[in-house]
C-alpha positions, 0 to 999 in steps of 0.5 A: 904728913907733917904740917909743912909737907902739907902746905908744900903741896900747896895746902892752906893751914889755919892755926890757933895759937893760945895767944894769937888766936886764929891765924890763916897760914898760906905758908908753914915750915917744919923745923928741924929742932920740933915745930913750925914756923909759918907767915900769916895771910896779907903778908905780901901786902905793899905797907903791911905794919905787923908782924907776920912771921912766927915760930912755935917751938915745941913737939908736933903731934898728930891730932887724935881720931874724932878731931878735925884732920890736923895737928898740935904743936905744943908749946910753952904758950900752951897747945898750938892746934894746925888744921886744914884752911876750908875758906878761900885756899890760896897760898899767897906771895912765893914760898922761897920769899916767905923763908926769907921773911921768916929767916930774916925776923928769926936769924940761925933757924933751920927748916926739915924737909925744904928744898930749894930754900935760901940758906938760914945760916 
C-alpha cells in the first residue's frame, strides 16, 4: 500500500516534514515521478489564507519493522515521515476538488494511481 492508496481508502495521514513540521493530510496523492503531494486539514475553510497544497519529491519507502505503520519520502529538505492520523479521522472537502487545488498551485503535476481526476495537463 502506498501513501495515496491508503488516503484513497479513505484513510487520514499526518505527515512530518523537516521544515513544516506536523501536518494532518485528509488527502494525499502518489506522483507519478516518486513522491507526494497532499492538502492540509482546514483547507476547505471559506477565507483559508495559507497555503494548503504541497508536493515532496523524492523516493517513498516503507518504514522499517519497529517503527509506527507508515512511510518515508526523502526529500531534499531532509526525510518526510507519513503515518496514520489516530485523532479524529475525517477526510475533509471532496478528493477531486482537492486534485484541483493541488494541480491549480502546482501546473504540469501527475498523479500515479487516480482515478476519476481532473486532468493535470
Amino acid at each position: 500500500m502506498t501513501p495515496g492508496e491508503a488516503s484513497r481508502a479513505g484513510k487520514v495521514l499526518i505527515i512530518y516534514h523537516p521544515i513544516g513540521g506536523k501536518r494532518i493530510a485528509p488527502h494525499v496523492f502518489d506522483l507519478e515521478d516518486d513522491g507526494i503531494a497532499f492538502i492540509d486539514d482546514g483547507w476547505t475553510a471559506p477565507l483559508v489564507s495559507y497555503h494548503v497544497a504541497h508536493l515532496v519529491e523524492g523516493k517513498v519507502f516503507s518504514l522499517p519493522s519497529g517503527m509506527p505503520r507508515g512511510w518515508c519520502v526523502g526529500s531534499e529538505d531532509g526525510e518526510v515521515i507519513i503515518e496514520f492520523y489516530s485523532g479524529n479521522p475525517r477526510q475533509e472537502g471532496d478528493r477531486k476538488d482537492a486534485c484541483r487545488t493541488i494541480i491549480q498551485n502546482f501546473p504540469g503535476v501527475a498523479f500515479l494511481g487516480e482515478p476519476n481526476t481532473p486532468s493535470s495537463s
